[in-house]
Backbone as CSV, one residue per row, in Angstrom:
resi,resn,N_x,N_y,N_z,CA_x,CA_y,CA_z,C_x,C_y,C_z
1,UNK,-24.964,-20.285,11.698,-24.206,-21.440,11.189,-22.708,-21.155,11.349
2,UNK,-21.741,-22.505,11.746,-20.567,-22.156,11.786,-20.012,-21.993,10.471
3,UNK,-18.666,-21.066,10.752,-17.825,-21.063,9.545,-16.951,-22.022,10.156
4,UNK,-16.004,-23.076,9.079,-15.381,-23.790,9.468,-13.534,-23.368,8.960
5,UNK,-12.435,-23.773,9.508,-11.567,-22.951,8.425,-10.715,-24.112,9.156
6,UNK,-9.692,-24.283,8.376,-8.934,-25.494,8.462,-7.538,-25.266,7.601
7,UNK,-6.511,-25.508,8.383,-5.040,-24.851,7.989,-4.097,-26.094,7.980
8,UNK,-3.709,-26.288,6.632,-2.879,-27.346,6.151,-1.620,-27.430,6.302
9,UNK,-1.110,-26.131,6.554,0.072,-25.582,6.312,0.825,-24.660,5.395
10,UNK,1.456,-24.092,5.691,1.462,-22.477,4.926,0.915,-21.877,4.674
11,UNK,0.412,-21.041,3.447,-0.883,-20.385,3.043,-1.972,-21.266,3.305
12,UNK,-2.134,-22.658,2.991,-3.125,-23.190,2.455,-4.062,-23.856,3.613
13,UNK,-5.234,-23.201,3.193,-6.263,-23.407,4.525,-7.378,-24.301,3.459
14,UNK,-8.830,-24.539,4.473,-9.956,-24.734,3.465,-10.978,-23.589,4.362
15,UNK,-12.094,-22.852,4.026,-12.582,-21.976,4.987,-13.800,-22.668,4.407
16,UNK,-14.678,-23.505,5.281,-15.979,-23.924,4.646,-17.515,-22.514,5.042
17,UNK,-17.633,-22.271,4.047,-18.730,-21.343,4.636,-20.105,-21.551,3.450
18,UNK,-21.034,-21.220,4.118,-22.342,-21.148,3.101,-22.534,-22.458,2.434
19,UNK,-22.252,-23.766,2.915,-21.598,-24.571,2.245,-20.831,-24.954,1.081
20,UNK,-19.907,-23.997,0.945,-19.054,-23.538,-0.301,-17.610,-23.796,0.301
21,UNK,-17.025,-25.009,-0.139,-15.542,-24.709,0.096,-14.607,-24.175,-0.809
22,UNK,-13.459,-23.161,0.251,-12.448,-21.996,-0.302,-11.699,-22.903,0.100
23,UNK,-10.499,-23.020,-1.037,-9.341,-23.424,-0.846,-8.122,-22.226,-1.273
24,UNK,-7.183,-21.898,-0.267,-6.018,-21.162,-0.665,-4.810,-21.391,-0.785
25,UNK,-4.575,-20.942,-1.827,-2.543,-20.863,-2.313,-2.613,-22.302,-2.247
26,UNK,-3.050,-23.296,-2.743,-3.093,-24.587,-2.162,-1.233,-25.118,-3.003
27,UNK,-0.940,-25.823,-1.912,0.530,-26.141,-1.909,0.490,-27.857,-1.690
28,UNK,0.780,-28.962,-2.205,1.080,-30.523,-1.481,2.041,-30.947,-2.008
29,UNK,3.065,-30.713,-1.631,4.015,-31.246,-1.866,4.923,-31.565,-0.584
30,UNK,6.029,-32.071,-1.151,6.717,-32.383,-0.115,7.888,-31.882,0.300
31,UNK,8.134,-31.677,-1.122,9.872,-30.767,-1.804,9.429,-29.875,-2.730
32,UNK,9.635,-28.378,-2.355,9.578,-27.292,-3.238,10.834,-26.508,-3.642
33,UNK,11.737,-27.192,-4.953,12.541,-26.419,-4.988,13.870,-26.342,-4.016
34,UNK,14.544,-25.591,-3.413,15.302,-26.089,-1.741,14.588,-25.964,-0.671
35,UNK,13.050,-26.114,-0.846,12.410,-25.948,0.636,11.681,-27.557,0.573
36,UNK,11.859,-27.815,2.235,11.288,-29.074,2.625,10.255,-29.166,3.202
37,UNK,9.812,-29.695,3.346,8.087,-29.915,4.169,8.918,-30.482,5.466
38,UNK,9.241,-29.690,6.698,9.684,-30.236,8.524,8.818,-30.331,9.189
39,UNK,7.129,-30.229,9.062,6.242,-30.685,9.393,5.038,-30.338,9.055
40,UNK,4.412,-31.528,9.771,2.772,-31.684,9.606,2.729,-32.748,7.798
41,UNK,1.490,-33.693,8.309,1.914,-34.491,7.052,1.434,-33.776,5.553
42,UNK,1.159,-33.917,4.642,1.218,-34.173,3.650,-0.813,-33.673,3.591
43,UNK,-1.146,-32.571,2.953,-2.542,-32.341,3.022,-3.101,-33.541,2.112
44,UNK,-4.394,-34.433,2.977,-4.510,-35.283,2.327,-5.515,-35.330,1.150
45,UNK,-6.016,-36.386,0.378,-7.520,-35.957,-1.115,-8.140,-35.305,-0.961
46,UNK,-8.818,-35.120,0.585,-10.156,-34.626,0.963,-9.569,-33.415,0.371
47,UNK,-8.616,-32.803,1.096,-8.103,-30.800,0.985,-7.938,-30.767,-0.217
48,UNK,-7.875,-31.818,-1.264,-7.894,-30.938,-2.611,-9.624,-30.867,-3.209
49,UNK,-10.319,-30.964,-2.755,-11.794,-30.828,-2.832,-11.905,-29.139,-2.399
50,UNK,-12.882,-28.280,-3.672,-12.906,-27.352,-3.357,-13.853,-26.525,-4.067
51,UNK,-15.009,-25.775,-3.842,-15.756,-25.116,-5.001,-15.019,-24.025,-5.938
52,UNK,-14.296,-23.408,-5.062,-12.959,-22.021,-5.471,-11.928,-21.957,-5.337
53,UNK,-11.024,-22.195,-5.827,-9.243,-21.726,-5.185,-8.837,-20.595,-5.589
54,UNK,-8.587,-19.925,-4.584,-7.799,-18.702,-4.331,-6.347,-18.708,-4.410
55,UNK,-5.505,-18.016,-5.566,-4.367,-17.414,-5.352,-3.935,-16.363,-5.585
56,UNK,-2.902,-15.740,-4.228,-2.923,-14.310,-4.001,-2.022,-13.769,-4.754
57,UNK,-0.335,-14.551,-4.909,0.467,-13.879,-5.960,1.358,-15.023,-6.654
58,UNK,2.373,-14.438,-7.542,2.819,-16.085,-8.183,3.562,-16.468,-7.959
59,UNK,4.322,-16.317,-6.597,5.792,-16.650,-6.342,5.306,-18.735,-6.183
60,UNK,6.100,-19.360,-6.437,6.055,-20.822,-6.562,5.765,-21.710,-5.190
61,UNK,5.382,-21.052,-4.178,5.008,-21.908,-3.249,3.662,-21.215,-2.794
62,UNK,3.143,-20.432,-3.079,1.635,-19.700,-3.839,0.689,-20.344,-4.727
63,UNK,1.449,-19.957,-5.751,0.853,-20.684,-6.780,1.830,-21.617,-7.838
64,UNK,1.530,-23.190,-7.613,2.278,-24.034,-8.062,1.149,-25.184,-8.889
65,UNK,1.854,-24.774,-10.076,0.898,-25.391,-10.931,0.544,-26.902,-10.491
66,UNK,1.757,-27.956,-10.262,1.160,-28.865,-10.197,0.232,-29.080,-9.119
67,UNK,0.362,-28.922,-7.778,-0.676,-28.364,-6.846,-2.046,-28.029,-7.605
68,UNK,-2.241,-27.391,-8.119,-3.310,-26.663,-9.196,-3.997,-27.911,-9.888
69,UNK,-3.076,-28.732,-10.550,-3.715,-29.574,-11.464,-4.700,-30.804,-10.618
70,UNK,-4.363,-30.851,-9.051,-4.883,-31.756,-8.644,-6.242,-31.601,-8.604
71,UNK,-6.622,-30.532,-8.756,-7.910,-29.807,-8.150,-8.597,-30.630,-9.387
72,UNK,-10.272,-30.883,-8.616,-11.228,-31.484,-9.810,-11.750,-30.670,-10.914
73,UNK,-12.055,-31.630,-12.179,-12.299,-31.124,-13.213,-13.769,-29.367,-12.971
74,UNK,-13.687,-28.361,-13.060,-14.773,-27.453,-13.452,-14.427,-26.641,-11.889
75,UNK,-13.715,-27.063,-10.948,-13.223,-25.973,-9.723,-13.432,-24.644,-10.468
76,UNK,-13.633,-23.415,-10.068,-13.444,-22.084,-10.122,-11.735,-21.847,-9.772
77,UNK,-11.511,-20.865,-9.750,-10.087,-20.963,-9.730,-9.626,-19.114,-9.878
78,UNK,-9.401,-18.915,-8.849,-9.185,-16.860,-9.239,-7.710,-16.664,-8.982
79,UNK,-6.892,-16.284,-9.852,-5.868,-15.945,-9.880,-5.724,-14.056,-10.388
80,UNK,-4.256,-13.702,-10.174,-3.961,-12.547,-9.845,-4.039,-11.951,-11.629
81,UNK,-4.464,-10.995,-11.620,-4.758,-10.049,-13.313,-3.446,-10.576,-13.881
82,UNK,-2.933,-10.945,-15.193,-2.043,-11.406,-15.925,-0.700,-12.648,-14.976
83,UNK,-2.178,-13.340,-14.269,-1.087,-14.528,-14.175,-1.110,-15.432,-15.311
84,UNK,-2.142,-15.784,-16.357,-1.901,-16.856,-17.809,-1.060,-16.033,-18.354
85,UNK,-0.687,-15.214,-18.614,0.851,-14.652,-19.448,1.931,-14.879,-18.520
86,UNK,2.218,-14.287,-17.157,3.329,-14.758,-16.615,4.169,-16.282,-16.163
87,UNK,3.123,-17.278,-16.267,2.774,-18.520,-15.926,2.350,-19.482,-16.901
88,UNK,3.317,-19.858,-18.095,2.332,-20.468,-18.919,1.761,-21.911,-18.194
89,UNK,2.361,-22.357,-17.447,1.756,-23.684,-16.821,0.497,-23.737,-16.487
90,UNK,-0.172,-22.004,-15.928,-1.907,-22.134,-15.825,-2.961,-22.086,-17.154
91,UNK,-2.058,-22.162,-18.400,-2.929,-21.963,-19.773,-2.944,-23.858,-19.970
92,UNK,-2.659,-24.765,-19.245,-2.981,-26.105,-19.603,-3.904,-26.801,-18.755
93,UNK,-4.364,-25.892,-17.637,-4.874,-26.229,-16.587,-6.540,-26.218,-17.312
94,UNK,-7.153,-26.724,-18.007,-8.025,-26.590,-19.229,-9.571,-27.075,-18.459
95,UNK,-9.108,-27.931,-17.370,-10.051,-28.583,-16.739,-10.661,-27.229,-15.669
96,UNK,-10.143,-26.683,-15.271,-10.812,-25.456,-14.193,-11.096,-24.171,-15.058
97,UNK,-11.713,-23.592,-14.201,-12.789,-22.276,-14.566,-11.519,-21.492,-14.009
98,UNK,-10.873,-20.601,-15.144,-9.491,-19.663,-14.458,-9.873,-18.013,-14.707
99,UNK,-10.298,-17.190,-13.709,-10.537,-16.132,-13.372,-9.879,-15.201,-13.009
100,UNK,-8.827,-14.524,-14.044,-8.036,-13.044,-13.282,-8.835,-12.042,-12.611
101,UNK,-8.097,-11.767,-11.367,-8.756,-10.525,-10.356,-7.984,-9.746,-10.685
102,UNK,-8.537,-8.250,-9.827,-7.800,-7.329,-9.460,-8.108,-6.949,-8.158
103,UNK,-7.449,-6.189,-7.590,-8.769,-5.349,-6.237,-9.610,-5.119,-6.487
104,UNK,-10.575,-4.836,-5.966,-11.697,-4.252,-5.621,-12.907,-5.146,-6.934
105,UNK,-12.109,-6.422,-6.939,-13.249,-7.389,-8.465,-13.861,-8.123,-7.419
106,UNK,-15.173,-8.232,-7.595,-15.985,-9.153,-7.116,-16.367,-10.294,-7.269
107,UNK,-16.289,-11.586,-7.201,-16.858,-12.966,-8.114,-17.516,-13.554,-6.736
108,UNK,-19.106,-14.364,-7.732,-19.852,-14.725,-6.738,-19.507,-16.350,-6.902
109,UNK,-19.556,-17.255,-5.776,-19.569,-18.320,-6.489,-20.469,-19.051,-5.217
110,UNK,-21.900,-19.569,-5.833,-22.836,-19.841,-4.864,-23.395,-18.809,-4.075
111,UNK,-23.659,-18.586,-2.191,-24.180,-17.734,-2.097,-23.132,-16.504,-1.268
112,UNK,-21.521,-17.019,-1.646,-20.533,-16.448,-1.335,-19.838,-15.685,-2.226
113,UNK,-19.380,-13.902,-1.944,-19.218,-13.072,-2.436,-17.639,-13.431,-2.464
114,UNK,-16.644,-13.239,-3.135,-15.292,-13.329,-2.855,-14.523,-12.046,-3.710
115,UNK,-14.130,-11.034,-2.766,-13.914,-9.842,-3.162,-12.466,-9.883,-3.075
116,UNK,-11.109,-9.499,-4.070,-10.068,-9.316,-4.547,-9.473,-7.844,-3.293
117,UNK,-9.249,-7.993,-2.792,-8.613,-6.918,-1.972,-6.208,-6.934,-1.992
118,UNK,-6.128,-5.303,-2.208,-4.189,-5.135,-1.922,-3.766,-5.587,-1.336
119,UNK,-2.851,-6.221,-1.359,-1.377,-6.590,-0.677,0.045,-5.870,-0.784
120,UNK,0.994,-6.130,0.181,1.833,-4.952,0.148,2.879,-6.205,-0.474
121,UNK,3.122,-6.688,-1.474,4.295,-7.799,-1.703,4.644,-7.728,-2.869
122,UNK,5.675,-8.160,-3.262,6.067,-8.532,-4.922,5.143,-9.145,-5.658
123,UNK,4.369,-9.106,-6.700,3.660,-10.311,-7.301,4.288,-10.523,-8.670
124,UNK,5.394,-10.577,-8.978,6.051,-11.147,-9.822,6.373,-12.377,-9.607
125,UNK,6.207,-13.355,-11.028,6.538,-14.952,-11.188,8.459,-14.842,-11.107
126,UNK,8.620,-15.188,-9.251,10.332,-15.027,-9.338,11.034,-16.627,-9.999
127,UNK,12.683,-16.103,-10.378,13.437,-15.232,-9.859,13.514,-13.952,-10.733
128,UNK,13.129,-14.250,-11.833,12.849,-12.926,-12.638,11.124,-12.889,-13.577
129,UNK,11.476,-11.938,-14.073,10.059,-11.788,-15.004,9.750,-10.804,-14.913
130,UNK,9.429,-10.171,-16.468,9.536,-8.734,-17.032,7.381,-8.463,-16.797
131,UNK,6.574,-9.813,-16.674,5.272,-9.142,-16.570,5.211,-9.403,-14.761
132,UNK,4.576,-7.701,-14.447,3.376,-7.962,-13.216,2.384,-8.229,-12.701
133,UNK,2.204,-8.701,-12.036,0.448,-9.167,-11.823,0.222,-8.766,-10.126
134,UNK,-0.760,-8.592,-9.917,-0.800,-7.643,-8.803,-0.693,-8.828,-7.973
135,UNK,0.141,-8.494,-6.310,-0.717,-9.355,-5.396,-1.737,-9.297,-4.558
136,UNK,-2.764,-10.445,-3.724,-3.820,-9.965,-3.497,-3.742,-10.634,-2.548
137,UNK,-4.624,-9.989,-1.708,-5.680,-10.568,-0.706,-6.583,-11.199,-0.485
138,UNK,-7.637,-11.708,-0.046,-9.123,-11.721,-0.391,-10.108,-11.834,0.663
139,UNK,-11.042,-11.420,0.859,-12.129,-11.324,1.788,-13.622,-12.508,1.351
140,UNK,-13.401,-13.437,2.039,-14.766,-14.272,1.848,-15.682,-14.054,2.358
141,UNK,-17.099,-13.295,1.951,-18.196,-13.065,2.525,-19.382,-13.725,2.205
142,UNK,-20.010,-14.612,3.229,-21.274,-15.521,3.825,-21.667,-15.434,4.663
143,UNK,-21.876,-16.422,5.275,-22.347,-16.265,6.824,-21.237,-15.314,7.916
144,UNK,-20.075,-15.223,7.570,-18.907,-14.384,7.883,-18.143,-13.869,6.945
145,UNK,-17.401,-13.156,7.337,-16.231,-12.509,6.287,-15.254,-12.536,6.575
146,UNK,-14.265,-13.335,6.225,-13.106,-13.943,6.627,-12.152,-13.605,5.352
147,UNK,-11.207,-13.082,6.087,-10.044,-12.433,5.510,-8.787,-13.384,5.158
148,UNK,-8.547,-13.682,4.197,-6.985,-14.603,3.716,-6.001,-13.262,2.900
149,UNK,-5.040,-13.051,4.000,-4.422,-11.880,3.461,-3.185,-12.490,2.734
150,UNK,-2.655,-13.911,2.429,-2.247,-14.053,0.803,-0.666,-13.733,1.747
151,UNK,0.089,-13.106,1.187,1.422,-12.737,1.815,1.285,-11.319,1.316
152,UNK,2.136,-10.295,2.696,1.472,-9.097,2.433,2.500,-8.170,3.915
153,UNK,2.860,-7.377,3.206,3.174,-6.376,4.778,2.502,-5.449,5.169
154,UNK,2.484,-4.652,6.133,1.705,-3.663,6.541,1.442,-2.836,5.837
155,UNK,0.209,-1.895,6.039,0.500,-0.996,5.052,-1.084,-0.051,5.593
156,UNK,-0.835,1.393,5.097,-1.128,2.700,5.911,-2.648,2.172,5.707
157,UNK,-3.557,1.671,4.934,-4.799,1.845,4.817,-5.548,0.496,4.953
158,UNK,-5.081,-0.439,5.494,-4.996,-1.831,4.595,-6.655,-2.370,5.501
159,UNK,-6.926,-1.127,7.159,-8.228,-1.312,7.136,-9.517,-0.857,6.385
160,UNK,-8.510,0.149,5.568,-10.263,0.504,4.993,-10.102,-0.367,3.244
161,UNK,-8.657,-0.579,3.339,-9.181,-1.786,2.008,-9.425,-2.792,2.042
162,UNK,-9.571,-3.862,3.367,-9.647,-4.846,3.524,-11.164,-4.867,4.194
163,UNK,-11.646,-4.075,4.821,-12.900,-3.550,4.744,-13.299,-3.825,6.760
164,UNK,-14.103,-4.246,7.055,-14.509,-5.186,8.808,-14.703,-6.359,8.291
165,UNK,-14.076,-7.122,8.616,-13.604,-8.777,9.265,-14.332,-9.703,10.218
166,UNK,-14.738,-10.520,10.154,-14.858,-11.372,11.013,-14.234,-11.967,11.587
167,UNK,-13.232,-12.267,10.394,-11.373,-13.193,10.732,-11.068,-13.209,10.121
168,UNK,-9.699,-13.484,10.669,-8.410,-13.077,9.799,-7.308,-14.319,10.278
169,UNK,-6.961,-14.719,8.444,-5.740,-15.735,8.662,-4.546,-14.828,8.084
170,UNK,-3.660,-14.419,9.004,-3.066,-13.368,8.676,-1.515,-14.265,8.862
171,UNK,-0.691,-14.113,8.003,0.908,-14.577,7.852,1.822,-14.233,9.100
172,UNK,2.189,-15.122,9.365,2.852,-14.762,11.126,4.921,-15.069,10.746
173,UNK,4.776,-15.781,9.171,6.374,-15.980,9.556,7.043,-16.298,7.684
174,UNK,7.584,-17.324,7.310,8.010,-17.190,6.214,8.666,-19.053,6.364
175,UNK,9.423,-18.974,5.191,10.450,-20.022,4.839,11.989,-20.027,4.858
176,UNK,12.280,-18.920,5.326,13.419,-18.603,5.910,13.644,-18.340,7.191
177,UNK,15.322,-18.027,7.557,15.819,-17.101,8.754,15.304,-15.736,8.982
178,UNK,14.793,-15.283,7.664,14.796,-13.645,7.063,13.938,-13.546,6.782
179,UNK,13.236,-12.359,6.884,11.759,-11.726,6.357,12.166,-10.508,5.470
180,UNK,11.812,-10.403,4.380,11.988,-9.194,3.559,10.967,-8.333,3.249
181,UNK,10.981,-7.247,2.624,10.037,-6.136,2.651,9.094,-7.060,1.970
182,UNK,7.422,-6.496,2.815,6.565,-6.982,1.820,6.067,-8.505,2.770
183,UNK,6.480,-8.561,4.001,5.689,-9.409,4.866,5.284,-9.189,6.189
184,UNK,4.477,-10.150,6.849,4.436,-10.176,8.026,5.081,-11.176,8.619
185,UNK,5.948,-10.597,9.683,6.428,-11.496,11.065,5.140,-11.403,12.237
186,UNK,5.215,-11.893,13.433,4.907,-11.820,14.893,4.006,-10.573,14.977
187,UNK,5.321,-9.807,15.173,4.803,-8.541,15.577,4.081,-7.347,14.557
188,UNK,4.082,-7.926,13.096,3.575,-6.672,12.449,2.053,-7.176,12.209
189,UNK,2.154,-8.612,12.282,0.960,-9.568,12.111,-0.247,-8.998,13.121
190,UNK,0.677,-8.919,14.253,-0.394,-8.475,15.665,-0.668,-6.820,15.710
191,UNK,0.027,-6.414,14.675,-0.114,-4.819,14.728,-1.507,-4.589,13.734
192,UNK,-1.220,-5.822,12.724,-2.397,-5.828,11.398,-3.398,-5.777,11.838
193,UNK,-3.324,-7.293,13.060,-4.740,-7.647,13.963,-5.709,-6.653,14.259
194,UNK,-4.563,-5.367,15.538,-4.983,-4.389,15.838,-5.931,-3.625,14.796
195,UNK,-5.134,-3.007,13.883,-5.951,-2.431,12.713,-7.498,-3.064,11.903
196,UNK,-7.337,-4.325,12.189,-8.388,-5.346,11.465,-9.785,-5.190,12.698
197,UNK,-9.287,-5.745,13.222,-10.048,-5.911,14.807,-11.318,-6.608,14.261
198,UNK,-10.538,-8.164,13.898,-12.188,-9.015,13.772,-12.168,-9.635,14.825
199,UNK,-13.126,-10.828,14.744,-13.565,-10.929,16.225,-12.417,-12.222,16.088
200,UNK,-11.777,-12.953,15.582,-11.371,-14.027,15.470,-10.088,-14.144,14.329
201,UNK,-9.023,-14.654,14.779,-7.839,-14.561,13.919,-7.264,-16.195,13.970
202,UNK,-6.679,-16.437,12.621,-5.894,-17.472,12.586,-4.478,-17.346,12.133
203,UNK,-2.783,-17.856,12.595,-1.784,-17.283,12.437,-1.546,-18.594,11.066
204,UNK,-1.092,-18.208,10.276,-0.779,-19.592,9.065,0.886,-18.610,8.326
205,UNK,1.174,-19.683,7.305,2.431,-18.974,6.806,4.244,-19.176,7.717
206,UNK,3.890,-20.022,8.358,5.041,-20.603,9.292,4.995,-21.430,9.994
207,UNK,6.371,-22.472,10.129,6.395,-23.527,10.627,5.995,-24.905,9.556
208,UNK,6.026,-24.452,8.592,6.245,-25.793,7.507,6.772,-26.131,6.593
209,UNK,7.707,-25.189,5.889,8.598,-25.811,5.441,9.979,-24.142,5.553
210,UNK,11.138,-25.021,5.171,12.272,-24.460,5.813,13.480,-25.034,4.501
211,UNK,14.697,-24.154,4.046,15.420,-24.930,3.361,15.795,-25.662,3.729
212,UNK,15.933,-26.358,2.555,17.782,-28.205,3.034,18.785,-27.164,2.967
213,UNK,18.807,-27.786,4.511,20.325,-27.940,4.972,20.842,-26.667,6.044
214,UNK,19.313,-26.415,5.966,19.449,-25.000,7.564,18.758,-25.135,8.648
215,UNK,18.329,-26.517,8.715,17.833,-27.233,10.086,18.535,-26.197,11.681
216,UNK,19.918,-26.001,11.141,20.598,-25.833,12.825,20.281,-23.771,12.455
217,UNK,19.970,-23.476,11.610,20.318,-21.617,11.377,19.253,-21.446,11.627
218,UNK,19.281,-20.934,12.936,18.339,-19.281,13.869,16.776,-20.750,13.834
219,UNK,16.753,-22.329,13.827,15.721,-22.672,14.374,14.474,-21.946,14.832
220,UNK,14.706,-21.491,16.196,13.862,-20.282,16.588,12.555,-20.084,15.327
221,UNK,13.124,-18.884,14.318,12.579,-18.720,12.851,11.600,-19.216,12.663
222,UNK,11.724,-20.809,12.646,10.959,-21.678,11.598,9.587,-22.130,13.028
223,UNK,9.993,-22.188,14.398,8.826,-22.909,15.186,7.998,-21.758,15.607
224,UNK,8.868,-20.573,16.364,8.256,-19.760,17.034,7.027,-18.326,16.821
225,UNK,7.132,-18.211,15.577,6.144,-17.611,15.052,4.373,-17.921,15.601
226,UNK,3.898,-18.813,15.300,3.147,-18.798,15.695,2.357,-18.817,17.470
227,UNK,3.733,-19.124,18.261,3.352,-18.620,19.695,3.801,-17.416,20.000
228,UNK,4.567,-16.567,19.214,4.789,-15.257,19.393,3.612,-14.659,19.061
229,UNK,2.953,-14.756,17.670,1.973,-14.313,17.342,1.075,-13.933,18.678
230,UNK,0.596,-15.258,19.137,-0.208,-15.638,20.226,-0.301,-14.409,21.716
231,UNK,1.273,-14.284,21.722,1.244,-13.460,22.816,1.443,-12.299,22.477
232,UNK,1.848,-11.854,21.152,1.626,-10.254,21.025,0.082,-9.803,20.479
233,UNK,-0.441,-10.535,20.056,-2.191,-10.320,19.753,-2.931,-10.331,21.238
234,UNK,-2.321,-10.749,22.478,-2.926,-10.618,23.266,-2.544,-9.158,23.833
235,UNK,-1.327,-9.090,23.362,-1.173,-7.399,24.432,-2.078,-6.063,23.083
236,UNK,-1.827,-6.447,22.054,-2.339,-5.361,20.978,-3.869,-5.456,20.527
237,UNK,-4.424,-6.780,20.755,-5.196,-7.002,20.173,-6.326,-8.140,21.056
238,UNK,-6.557,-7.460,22.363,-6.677,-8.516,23.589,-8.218,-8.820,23.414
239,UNK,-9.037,-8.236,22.525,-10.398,-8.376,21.931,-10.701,-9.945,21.084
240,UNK,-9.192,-9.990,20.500,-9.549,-11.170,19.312,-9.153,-12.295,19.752
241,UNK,-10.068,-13.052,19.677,-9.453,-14.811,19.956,-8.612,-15.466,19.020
242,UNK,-7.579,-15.930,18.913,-6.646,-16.019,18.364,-6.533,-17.826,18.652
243,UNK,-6.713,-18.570,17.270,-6.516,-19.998,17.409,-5.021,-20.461,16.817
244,UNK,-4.321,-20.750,17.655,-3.339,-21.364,16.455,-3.147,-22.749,16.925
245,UNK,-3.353,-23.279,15.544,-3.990,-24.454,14.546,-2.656,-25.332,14.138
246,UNK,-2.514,-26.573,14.441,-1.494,-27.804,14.268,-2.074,-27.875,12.602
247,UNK,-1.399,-28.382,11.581,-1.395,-28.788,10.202,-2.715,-29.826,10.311
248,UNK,-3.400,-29.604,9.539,-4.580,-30.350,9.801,-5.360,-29.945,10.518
249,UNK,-5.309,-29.216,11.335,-6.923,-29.061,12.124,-7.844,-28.116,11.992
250,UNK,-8.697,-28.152,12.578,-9.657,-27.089,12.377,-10.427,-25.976,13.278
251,UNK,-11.036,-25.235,13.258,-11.569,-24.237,13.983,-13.006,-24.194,13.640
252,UNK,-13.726,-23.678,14.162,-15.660,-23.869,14.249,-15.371,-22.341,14.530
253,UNK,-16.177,-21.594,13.590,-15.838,-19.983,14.170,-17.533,-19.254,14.448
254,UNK,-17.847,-19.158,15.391,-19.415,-18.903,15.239,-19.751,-18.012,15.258
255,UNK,-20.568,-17.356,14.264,-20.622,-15.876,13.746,-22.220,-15.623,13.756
256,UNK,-22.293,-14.694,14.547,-23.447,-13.869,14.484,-23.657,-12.497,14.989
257,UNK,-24.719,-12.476,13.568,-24.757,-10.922,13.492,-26.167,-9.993,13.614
């Protein structure tokens, strides 16, 4: 059976598997703060339909409560170990099933395993905040095991904690000119690949939204990520088929084992 996985823009994908839909970091908005939505429209009702939502850490275009509230009444919902203390906005969210992870926590939901795996990033609720909550990863295992590595930089072990892959939607860029410690660009993305070596990768995390009022600064930044991706996964990582996916569309990933 296919896995299906479908990328909205930024983090936020849907990965249909086992017939169980995963929704991640789910984001709809239009205006976050000084960042704009410069393309792809607007994820429409259907994408807020979801058996689980996944979020990896709490920075506000991650995990954004109102985003959150759209989700239907009794969703599952796994957030990072002491995000209801850092976040009071997820203690009203009364209608969903809210589940702190850690690494290596397991939650079943249907006949899909969804295992909490490290990330190399800040998981503090910015611009400040005295509690931590870890950030995460996560590995969906069904008919495949498909990797949503959340926002995350490289890091010395991250194949034997992230475990063998089927695929991987791995972060190729950001919301800025600038990448800071604690992500992936292009090239560290395709270095991850290497290390991962599933059979199938998707690039998400760039090319949708960008601040007001830096339309004309380093451009480049905001489009090219995901065809860089493209061509450095082919020299590092010339095994994995590599889809990259317009806002809205989807991929059929066919897995057998």
């Amino acid at each position: 059976m296919p896995v299906e996985v479908t990328w909205w823009g930024h983090a936020t994908c849907t990965v249909q598997d086992s017939n169980i839909r995963v929704l991640t970091d789910p984001l709809f908005v239009r205006r976050l703060a000084h960042l704009r939505r410069r393309r792809g429209a607007l994820p429409p009702p259907h994408a807020w339909n979801a058996d689980v939502a996944l979020v990896s850490h709490l920075h506000a275009d991650h995990l954004h409560v109102p985003s959150l509230a759209r989700l239907a009444p009794g969703t599952r919902l796994l957030v990072p170990r002491g995000a209801r203390r850092a976040v009071p906005g997820l203690r009203r969210l009364t209608r969903l099933h809210v589940t702190e992870v850690a690494p290596g926590d397991v939650t079943r939901v249907g006949d899909l395993a969804v295992r909490a795996v490290p990330a190399l990033h800040d998981g503090r609720r910015l611009p400040v905040g005295p509690h931590r909550s870890p950030a995460l990863g996560y590995v969906i295992e069904g008919e495949a095991r498909t990797y949503f590595a959340g926002d995350t930089g490289l890091f010395d072990d991250m194949a034997e904690a992230v475990g063998p892959v089927d695929a991987a939607l791995l972060p190729v860029g950001g919301w800025g000119p600038y990448l800071g410690e604690g992500h992936l660009d292009a090239g560290r993305a395709a270095q991850a690949l290497a290390r991962l070596a599933p059979r199938s990768a998707v690039p998400v995390h760039y090319g949708t939204y960008w601040p007001i009022g830096m339309d004309a600064v380093r451009p480049h930044e905001f489009h090219a990520p995901g065809e860089e991706f493209v061509r450095l996964a082919a020299q590092r990582a010339p095994r994995v088929e590599v889809h990259r996916l317009g806002h809205g569309e989807s991929v059929r990933l066919e897995v057998t084992r």
